[in-house]
Every structure is written in structure tokens, then in C-alpha cells.
PDB file as gemmi writes it, atoms N, CA and C in Angstrom:
CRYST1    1.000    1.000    1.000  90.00  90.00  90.00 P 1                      
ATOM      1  N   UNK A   1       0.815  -1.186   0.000  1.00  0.00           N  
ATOM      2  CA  UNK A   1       0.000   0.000   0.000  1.00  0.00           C  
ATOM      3  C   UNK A   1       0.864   1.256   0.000  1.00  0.00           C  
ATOM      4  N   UNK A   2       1.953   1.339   1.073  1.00  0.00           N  
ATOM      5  CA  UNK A   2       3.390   2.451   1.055  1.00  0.00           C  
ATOM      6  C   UNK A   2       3.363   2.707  -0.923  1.00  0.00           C  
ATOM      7  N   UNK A   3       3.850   1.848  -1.616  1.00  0.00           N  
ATOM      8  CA  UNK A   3       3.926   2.096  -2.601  1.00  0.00           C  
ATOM      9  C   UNK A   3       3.098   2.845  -3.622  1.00  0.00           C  
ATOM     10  N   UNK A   4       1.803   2.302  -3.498  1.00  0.00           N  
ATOM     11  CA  UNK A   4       1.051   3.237  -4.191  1.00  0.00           C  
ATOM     12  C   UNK A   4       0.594   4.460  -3.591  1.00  0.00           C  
ATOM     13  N   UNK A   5       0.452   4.727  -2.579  1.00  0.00           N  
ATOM     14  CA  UNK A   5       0.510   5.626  -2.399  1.00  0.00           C  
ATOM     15  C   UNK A   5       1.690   7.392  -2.773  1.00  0.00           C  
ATOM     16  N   UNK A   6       2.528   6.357  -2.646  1.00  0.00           N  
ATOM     17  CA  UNK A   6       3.749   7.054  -3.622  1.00  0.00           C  
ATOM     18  C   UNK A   6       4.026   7.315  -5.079  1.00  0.00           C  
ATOM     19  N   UNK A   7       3.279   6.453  -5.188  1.00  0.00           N  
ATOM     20  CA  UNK A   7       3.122   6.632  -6.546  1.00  0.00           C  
ATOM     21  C   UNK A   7       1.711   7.810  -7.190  1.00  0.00           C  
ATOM     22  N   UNK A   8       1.002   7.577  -6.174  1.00  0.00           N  
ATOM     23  CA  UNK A   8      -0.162   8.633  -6.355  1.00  0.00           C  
ATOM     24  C   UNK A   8       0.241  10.013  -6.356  1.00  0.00           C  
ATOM     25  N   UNK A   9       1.258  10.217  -4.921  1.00  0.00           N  
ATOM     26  CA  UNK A   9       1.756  11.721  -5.115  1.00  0.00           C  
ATOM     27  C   UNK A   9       2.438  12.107  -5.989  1.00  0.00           C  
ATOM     28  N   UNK A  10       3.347  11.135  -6.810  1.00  0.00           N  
ATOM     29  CA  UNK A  10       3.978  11.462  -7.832  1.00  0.00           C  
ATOM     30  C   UNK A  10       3.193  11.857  -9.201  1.00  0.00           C  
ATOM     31  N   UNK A  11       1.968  11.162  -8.741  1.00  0.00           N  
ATOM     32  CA  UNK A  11       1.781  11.240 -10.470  1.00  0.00           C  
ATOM     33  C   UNK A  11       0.991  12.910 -10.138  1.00  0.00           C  
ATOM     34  N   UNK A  12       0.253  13.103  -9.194  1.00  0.00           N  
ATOM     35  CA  UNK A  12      -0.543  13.991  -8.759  1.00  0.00           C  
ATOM     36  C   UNK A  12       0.874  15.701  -8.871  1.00  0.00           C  
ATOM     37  N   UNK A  13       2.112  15.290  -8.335  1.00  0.00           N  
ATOM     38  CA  UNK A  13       2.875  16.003  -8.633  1.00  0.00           C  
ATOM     39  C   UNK A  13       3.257  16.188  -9.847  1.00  0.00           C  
ATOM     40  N   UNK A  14       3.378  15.459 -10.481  1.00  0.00           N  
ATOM     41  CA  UNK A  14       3.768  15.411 -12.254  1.00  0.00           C  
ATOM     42  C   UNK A  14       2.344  16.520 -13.018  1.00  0.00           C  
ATOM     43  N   UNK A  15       1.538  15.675 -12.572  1.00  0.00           N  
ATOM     44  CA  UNK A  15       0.201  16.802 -13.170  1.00  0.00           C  
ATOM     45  C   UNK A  15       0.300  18.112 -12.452  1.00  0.00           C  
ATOM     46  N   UNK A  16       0.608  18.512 -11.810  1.00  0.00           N  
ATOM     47  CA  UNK A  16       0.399  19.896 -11.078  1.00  0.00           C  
ATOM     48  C   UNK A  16       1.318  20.575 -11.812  1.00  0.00           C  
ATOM     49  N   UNK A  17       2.618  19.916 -11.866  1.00  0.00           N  
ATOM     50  CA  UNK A  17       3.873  20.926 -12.232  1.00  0.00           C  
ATOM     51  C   UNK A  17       3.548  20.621 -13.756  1.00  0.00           C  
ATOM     52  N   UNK A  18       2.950  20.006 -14.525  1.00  0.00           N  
ATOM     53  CA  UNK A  18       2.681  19.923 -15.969  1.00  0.00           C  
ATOM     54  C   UNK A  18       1.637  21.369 -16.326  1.00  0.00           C  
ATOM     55  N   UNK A  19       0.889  21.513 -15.437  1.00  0.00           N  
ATOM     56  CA  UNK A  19      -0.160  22.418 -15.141  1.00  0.00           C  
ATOM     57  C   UNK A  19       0.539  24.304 -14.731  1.00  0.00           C  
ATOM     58  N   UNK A  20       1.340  24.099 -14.148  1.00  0.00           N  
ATOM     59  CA  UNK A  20       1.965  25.229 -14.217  1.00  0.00           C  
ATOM     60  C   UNK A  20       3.145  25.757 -15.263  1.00  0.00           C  
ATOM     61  N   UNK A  21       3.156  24.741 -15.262  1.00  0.00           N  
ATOM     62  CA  UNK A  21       4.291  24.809 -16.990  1.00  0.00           C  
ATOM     63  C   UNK A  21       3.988  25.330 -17.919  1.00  0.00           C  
ATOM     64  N   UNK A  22       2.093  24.954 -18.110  1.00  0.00           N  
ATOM     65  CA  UNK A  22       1.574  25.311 -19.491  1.00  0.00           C  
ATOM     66  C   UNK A  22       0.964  26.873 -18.957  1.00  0.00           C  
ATOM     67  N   UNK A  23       1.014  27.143 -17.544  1.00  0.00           N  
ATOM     68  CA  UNK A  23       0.323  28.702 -18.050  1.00  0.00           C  
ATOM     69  C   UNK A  23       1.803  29.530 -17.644  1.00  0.00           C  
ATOM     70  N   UNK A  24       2.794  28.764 -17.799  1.00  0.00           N  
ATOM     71  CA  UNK A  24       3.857  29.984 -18.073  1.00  0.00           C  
ATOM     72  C   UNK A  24       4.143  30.755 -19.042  1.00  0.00           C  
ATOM     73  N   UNK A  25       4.397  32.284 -19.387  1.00  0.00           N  
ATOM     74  CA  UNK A  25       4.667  32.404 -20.292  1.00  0.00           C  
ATOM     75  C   UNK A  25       5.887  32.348 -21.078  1.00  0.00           C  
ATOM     76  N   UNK A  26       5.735  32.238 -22.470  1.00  0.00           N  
ATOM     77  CA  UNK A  26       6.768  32.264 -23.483  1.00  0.00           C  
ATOM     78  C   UNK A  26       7.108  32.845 -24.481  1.00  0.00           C  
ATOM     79  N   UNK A  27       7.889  33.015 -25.021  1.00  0.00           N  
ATOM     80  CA  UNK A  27       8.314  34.581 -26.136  1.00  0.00           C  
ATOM     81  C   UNK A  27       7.004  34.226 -26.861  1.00  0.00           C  
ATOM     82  N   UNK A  28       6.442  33.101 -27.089  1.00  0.00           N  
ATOM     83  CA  UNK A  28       5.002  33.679 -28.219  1.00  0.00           C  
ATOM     84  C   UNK A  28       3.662  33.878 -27.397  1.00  0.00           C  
ATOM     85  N   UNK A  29       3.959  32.990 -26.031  1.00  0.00           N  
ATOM     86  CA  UNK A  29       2.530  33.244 -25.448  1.00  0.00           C  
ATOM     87  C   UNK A  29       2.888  34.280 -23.922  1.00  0.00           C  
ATOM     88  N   UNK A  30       1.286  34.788 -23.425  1.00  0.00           N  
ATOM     89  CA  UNK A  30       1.357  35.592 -22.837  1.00  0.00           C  
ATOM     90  C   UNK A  30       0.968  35.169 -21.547  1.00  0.00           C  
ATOM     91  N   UNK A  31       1.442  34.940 -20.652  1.00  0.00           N  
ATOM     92  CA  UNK A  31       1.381  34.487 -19.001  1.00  0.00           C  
ATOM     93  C   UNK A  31      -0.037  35.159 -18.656  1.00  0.00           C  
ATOM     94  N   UNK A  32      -0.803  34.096 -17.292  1.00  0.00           N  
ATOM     95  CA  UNK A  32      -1.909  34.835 -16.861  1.00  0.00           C  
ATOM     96  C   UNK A  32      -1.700  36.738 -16.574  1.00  0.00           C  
ATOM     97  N   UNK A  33      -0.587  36.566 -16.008  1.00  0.00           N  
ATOM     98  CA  UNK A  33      -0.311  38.168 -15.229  1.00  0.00           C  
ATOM     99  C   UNK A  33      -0.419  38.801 -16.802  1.00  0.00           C  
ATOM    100  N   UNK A  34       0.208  38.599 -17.530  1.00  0.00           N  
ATOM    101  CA  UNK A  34       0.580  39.709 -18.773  1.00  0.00           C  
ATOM    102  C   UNK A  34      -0.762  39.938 -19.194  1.00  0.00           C  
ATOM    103  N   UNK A  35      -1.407  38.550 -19.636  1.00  0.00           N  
ATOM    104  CA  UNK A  35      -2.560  39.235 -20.088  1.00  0.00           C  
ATOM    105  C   UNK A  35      -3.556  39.840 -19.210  1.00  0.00           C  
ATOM    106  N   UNK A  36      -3.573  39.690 -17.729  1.00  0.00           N  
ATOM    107  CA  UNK A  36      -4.364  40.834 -17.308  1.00  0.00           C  
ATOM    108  C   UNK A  36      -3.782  42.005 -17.346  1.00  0.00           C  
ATOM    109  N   UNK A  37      -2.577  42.227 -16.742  1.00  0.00           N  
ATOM    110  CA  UNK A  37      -1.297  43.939 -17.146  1.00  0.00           C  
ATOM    111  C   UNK A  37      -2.126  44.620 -18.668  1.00  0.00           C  
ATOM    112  N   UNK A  38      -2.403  43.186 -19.410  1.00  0.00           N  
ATOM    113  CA  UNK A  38      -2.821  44.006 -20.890  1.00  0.00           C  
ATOM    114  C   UNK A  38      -3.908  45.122 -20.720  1.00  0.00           C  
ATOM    115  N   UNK A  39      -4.948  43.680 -20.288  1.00  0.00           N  
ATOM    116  CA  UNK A  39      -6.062  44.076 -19.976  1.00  0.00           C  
ATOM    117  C   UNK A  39      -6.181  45.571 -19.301  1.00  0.00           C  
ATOM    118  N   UNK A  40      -5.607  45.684 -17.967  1.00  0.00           N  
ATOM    119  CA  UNK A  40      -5.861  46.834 -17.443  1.00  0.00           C  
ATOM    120  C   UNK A  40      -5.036  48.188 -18.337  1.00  0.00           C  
ATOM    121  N   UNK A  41      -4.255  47.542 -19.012  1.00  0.00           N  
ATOM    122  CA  UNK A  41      -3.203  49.169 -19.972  1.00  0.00           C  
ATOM    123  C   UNK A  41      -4.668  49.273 -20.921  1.00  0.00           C  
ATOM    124  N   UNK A  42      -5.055  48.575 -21.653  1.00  0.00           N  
ATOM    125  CA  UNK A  42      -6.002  48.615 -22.471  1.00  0.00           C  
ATOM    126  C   UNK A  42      -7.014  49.500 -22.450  1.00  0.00           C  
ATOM    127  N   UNK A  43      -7.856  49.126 -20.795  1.00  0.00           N  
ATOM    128  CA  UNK A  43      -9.229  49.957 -19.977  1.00  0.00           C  
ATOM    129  C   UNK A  43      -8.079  51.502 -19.703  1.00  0.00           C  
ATOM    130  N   UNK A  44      -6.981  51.474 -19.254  1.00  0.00           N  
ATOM    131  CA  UNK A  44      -6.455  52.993 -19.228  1.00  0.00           C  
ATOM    132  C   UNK A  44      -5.920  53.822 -20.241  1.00  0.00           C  
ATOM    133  N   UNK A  45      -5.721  53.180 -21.606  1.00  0.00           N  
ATOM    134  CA  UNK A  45      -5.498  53.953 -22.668  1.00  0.00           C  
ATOM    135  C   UNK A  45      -7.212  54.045 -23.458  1.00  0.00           C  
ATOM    136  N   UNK A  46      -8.124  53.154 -22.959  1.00  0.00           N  
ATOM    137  CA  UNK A  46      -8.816  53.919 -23.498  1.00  0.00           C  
ATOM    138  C   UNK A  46      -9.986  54.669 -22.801  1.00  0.00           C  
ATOM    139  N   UNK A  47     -10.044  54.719 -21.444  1.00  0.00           N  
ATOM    140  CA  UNK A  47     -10.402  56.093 -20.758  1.00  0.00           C  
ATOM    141  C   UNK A  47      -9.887  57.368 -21.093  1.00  0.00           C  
ATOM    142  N   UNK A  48      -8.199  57.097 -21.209  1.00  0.00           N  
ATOM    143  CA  UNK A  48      -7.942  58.150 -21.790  1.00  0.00           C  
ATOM    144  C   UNK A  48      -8.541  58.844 -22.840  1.00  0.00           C  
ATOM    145  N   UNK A  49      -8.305  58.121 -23.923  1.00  0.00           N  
ATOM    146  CA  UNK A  49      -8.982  58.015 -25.262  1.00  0.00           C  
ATOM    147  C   UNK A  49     -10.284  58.854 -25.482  1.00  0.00           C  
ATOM    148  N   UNK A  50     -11.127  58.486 -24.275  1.00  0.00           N  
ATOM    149  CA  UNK A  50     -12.628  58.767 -24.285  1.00  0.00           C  
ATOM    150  C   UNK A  50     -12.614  60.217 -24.141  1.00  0.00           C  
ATOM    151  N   UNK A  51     -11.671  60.799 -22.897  1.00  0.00           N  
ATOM    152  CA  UNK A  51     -11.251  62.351 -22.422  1.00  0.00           C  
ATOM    153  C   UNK A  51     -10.581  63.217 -23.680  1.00  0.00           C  
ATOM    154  N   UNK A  52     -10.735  62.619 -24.668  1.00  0.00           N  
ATOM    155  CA  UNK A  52     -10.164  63.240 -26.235  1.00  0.00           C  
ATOM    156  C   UNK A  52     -11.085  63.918 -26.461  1.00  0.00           C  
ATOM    157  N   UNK A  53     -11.664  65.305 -26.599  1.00  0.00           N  
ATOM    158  CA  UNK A  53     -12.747  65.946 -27.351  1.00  0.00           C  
ATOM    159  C   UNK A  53     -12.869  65.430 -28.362  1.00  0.00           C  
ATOM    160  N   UNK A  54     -13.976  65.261 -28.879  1.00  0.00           N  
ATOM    161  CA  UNK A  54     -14.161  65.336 -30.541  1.00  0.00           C  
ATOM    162  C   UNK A  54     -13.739  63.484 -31.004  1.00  0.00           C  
ATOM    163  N   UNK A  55     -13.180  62.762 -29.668  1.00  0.00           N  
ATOM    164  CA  UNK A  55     -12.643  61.497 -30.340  1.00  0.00           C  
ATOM    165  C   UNK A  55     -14.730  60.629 -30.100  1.00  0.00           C  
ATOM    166  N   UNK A  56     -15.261  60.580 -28.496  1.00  0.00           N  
ATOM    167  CA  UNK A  56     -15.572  59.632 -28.858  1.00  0.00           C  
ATOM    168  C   UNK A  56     -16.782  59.213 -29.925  1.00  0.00           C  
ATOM    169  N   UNK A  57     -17.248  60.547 -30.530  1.00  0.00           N  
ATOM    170  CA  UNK A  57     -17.806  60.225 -31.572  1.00  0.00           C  
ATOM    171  C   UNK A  57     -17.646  59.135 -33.026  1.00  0.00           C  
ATOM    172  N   UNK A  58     -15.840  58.730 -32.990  1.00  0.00           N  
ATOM    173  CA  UNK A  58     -15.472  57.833 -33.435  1.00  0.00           C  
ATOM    174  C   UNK A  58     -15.026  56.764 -33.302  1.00  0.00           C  
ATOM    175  N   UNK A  59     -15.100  55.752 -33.766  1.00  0.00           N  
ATOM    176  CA  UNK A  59     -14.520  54.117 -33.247  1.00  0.00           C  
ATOM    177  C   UNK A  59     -13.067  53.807 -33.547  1.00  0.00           C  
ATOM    178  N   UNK A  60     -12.307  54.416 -32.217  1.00  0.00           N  
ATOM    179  CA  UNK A  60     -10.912  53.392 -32.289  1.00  0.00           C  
ATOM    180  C   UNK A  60     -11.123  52.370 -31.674  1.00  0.00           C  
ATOM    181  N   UNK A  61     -10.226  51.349 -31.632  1.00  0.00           N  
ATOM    182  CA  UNK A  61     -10.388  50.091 -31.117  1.00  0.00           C  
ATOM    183  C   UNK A  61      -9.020  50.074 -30.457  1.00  0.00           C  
ATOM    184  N   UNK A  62      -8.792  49.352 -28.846  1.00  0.00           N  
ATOM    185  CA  UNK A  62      -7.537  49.479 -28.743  1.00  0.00           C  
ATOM    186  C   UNK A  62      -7.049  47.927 -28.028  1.00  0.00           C  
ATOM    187  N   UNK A  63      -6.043  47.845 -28.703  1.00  0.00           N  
ATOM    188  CA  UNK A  63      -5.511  45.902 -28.480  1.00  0.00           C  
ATOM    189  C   UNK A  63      -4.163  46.649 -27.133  1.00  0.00           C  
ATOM    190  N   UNK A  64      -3.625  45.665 -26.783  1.00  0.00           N  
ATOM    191  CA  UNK A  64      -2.075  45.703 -26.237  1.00  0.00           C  
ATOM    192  C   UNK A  64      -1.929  44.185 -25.632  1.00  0.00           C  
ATOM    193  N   UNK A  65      -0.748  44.349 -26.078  1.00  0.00           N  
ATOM    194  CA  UNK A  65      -0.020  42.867 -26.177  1.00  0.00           C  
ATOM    195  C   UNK A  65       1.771  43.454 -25.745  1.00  0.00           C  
ATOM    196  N   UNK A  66       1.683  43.002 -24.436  1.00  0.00           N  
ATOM    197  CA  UNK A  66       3.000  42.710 -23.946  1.00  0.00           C  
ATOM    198  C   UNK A  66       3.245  44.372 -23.359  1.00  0.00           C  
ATOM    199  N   UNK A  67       2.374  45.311 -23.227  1.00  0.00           N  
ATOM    200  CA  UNK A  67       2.745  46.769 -23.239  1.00  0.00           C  
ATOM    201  C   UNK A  67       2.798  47.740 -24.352  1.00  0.00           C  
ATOM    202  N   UNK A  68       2.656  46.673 -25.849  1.00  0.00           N  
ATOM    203  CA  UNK A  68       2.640  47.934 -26.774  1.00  0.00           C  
ATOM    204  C   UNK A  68       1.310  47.831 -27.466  1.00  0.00           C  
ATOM    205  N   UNK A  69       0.921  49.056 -27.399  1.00  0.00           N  
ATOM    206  CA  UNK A  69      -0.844  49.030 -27.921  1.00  0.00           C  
ATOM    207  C   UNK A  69      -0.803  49.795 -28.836  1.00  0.00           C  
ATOM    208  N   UNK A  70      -2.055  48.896 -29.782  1.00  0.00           N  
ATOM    209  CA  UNK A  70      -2.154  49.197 -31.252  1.00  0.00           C  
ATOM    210  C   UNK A  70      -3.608  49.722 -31.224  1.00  0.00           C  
ATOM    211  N   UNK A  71      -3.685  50.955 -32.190  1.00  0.00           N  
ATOM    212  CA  UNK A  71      -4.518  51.582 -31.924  1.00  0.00           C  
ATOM    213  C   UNK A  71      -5.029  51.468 -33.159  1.00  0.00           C  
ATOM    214  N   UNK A  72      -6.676  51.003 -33.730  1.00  0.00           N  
ATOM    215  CA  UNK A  72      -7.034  50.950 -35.210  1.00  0.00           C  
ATOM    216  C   UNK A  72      -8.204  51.796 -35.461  1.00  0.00           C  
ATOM    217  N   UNK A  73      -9.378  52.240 -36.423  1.00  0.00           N  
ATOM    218  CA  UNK A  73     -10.134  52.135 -36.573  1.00  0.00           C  
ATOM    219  C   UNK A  73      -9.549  53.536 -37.539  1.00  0.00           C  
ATOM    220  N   UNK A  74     -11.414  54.534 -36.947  1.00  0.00           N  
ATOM    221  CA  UNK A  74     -11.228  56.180 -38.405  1.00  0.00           C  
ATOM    222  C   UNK A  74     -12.074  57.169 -37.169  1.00  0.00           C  
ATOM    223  N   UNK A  75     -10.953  58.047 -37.565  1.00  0.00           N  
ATOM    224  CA  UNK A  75     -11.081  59.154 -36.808  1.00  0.00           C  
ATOM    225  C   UNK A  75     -11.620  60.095 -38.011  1.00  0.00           C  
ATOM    226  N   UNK A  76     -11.646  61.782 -37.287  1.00  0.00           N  
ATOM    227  CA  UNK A  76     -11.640  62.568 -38.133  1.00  0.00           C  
ATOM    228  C   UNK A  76     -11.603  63.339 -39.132  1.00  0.00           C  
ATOM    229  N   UNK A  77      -9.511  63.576 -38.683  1.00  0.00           N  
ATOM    230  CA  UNK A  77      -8.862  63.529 -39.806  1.00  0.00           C  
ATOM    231  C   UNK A  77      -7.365  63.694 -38.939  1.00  0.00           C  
ATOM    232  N   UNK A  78      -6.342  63.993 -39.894  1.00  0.00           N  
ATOM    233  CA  UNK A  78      -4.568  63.802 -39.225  1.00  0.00           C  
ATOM    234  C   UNK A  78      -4.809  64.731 -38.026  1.00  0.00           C  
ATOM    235  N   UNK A  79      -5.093  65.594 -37.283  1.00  0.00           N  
ATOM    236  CA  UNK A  79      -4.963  65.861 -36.528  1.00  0.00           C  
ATOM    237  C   UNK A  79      -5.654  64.865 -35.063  1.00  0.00           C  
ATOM    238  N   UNK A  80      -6.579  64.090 -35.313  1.00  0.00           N  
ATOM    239  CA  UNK A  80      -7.232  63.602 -34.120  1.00  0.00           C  
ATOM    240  C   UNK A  80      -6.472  62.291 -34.104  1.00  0.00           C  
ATOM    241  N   UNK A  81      -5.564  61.681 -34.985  1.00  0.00           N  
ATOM    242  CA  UNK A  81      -5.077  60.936 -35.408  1.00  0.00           C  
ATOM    243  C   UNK A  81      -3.499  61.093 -34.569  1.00  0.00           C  
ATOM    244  N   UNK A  82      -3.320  62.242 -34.610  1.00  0.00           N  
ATOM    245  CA  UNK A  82      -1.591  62.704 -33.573  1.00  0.00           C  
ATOM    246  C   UNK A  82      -2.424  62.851 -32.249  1.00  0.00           C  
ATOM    247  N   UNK A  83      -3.168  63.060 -31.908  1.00  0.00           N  
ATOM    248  CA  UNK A  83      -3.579  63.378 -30.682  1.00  0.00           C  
ATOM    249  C   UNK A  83      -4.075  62.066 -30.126  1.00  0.00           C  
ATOM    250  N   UNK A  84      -4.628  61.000 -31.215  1.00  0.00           N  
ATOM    251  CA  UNK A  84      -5.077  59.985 -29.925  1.00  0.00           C  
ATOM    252  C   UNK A  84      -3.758  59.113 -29.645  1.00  0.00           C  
ATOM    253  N   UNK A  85      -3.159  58.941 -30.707  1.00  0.00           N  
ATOM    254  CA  UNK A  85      -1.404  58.339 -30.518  1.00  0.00           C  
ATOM    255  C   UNK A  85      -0.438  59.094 -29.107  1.00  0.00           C  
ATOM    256  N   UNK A  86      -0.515  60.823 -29.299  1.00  0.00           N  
ATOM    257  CA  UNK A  86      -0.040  60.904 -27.801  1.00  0.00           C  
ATOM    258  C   UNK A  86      -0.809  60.482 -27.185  1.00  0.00           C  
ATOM    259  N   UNK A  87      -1.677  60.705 -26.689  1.00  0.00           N  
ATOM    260  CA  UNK A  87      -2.808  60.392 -25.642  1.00  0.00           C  
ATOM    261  C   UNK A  87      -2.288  59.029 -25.239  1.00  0.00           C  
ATOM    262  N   UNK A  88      -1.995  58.244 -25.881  1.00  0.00           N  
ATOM    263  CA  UNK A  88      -2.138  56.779 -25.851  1.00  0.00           C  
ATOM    264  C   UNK A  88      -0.415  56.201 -25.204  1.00  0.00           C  
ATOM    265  N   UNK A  89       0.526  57.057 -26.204  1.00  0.00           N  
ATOM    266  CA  UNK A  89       1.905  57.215 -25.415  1.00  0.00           C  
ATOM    267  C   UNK A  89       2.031  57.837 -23.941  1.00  0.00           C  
ATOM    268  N   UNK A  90       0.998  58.584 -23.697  1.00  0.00           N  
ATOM    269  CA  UNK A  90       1.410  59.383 -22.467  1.00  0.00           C  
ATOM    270  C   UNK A  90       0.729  58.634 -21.242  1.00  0.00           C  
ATOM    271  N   UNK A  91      -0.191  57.267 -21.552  1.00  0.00           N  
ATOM    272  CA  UNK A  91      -0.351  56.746 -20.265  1.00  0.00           C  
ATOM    273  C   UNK A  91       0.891  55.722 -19.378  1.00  0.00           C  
ATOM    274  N   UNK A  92       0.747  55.787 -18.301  1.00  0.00           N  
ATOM    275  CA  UNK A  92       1.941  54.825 -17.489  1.00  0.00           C  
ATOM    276  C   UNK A  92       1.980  53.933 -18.314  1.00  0.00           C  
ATOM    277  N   UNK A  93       2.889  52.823 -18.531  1.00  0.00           N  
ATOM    278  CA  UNK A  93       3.192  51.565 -18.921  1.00  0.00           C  
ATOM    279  C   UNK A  93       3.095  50.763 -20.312  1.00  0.00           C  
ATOM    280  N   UNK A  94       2.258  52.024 -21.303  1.00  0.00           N  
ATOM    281  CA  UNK A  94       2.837  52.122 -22.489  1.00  0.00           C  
ATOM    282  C   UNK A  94       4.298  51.938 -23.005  1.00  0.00           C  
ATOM    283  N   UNK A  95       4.286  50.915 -23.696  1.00  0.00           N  
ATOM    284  CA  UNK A  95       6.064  50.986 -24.077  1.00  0.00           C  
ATOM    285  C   UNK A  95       5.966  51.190 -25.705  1.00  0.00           C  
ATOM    286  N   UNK A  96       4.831  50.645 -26.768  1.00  0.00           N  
ATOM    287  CA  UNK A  96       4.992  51.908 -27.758  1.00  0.00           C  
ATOM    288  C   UNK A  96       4.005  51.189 -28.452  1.00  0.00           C  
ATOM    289  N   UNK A  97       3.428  52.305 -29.244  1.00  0.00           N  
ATOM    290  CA  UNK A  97       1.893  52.391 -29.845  1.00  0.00           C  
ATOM    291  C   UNK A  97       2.148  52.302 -30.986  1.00  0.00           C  
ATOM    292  N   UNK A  98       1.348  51.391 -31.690  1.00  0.00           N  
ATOM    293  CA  UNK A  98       1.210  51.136 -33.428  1.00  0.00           C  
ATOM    294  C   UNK A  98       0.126  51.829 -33.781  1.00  0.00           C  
ATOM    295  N   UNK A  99       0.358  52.512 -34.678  1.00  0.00           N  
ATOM    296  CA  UNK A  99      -0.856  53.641 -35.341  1.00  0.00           C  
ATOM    297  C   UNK A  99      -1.472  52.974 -36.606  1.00  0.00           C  
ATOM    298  N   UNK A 100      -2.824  52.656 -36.553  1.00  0.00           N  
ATOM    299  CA  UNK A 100      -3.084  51.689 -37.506  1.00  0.00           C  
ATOM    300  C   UNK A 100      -4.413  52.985 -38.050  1.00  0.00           C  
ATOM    301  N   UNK A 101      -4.891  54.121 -37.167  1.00  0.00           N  
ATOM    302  CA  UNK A 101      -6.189  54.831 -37.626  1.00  0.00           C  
ATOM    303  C   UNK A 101      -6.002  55.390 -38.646  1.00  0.00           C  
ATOM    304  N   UNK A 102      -6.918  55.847 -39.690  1.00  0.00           N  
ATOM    305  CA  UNK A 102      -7.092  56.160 -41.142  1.00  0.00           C  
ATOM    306  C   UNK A 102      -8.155  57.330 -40.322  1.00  0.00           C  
ATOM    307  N   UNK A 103      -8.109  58.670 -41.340  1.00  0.00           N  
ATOM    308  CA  UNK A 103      -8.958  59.311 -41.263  1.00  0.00           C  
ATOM    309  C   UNK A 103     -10.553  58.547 -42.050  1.00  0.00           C  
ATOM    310  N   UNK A 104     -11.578  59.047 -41.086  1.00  0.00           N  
ATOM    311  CA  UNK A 104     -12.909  58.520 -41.468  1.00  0.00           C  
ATOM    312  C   UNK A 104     -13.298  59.197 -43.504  1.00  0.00           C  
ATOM    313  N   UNK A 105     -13.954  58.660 -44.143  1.00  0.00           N  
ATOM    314  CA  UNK A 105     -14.046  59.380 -45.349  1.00  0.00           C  
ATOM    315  C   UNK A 105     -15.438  60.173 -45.211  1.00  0.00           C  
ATOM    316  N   UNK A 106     -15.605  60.870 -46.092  1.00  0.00           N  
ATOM    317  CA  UNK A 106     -16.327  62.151 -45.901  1.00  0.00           C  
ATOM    318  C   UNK A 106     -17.766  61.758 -46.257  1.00  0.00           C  
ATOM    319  N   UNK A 107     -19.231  62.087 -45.663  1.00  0.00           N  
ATOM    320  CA  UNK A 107     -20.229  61.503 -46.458  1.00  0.00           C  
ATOM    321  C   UNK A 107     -20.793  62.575 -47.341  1.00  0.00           C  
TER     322      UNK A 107                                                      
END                                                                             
């Protein structure tokens, strides 16, 4: 009975540490912590975002992955376009913003 029982904790140990292995992260995937860190840079670049006059009438969309957030959709025109990019550089923990917005076209 000594034996299996030993053998139970082992295997029970083997699965646990197999289990923490897989939510570590790795240069392609993103650890539990990172992707919440995302999460919350995300909700604070785009509060910011919202405090933009004149922005939230338009749909940016904002991703971040690893600290650098990509900002997409159609704004205005080039000026609301430099302004939501600072906006977006100037919150804490930004490490650097991909500018993907197109000015909106005219109806």
C-alpha cells in the first residue's frame, strides 16, 4: 500500500507541475499576469482616449499585447489621429503604440 501511495503523489505532482508549466509564459505566449497587465493598460489607454474631445464620436479600437498598444479604426482627420497616438503614449506603462487609424471618409 506504502507504494502506491507514492506513486499517487507522484503522479498527482507530475500533473500539477505539468499544469503550471503550461500557463507559463513564453516569447510567443502571454502568461496569466501579462494578459491581465494588458487588460488593465487597455481599460487605461482607453479612458484616456474617451477624455479626447471630438474622439468619442469615433470608433478606435484598442488591443495591447506585452505593453505595446495598437490603436485601429477612423477618426476625423490627421490631426485627431496625432492626438489619440499621444494620448495613448502618455499613459503609465505604455512601451509603444502602433498607429493603424485612417482618417474617417467624408459623407
Amino acid at each position: 500500500m506504502g507504494n502506491m501511495n507514492r506513486l499517487f503523489v507522484w503522479l498527482v505532482m507530475a500533473v500539477f507541475l505539468g499544469a503550471v508549466a503550461a500557463c507559463a509564459p513564453t516569447a510567443e505566449r502571454r502568461g496569466t499576469g501579462e494578459v491581465i497587465d494588458d487588460a488593465t493598460l487597455t481599460a487605461r489607454v482607453k479612458t484616456a482616449l474617451i477624455r479626447v474631445e471630438g474622439l468619442s464620436a469615433f470608433k478606435v479600437d484598442v488591443n495591447t499585447n506585452r505593453g505595446e498598444v495598437q490603436l485601429t479604426g477612423f477618426v476625423r482627420d490627421e490631426d485627431m489621429i496625432r492626438q489619440s497616438v499621444d494620448t495613448a503614449r502618455a499613459v503609465p506603462g505604455v512601451v509603444r503604440v502602433h498607429n493603424d487609424l485612417r482618417v474617417a471618409p467624408r459623407r
